[in-house]
N, C-alpha and C positions, 0 to 999 in steps of 0.2 A: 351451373348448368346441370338439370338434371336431364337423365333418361326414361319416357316411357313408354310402354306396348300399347298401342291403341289397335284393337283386334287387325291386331298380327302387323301393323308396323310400328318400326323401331320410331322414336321422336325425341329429338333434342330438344329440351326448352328452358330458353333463355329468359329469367324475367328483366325487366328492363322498366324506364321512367321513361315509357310510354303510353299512347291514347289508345294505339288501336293493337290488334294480332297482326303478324305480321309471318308468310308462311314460306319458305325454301326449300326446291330439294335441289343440292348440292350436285356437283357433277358425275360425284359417287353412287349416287343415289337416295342419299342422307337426308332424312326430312329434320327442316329445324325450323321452329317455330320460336320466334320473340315474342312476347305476353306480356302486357302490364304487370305492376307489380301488384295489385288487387284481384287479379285475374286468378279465379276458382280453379283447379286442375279438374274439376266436371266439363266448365266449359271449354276451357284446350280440347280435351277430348272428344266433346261434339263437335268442335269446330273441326278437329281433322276429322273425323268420321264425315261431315258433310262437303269439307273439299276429295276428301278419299277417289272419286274417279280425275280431279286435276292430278294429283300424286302421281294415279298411274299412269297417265296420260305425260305427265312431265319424264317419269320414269324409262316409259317405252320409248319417249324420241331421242331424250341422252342416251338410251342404247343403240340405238339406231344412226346415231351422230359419226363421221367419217372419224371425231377425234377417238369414241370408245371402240371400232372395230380399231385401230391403230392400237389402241393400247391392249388389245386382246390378241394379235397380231407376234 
């Protein structure tokens, strides 16, 4: 598993003996991307730049979820 910055977020990416990408953000807020094992680190990188408003959109409602004001609590 590596880590990288894709302007200005963090990305875990997991290569794996799969077809497609495959994208997560974690409860934490954690974005991790699984990627073929052929799969360029150009295109990770465009691919999360053109999911980039899903991110924050996933981002902003796990903040907003009863379980993260609890743990902020």
């Amino acid at each position: 598993m590596r880590t990288y910055d894709v302007d200005g977020v963090s990305v875990q990416v997991v290569r794996k003996r799969i077809k497609n990408v495959n994208l997560r953000v974690k409860a934490d807020g954690q974005v991790e991307v699984s990627a073929p094992l052929h799969a360029a680190d150009a295109f990770v990188a465009s691919f999360v730049r053109e999911k980039r408003p899903w991110i924050e959109a996933k981002r902003a409602e796990m903040a907003a979820s009863p379980r993260a004001e609890a743990a902020a609590a």
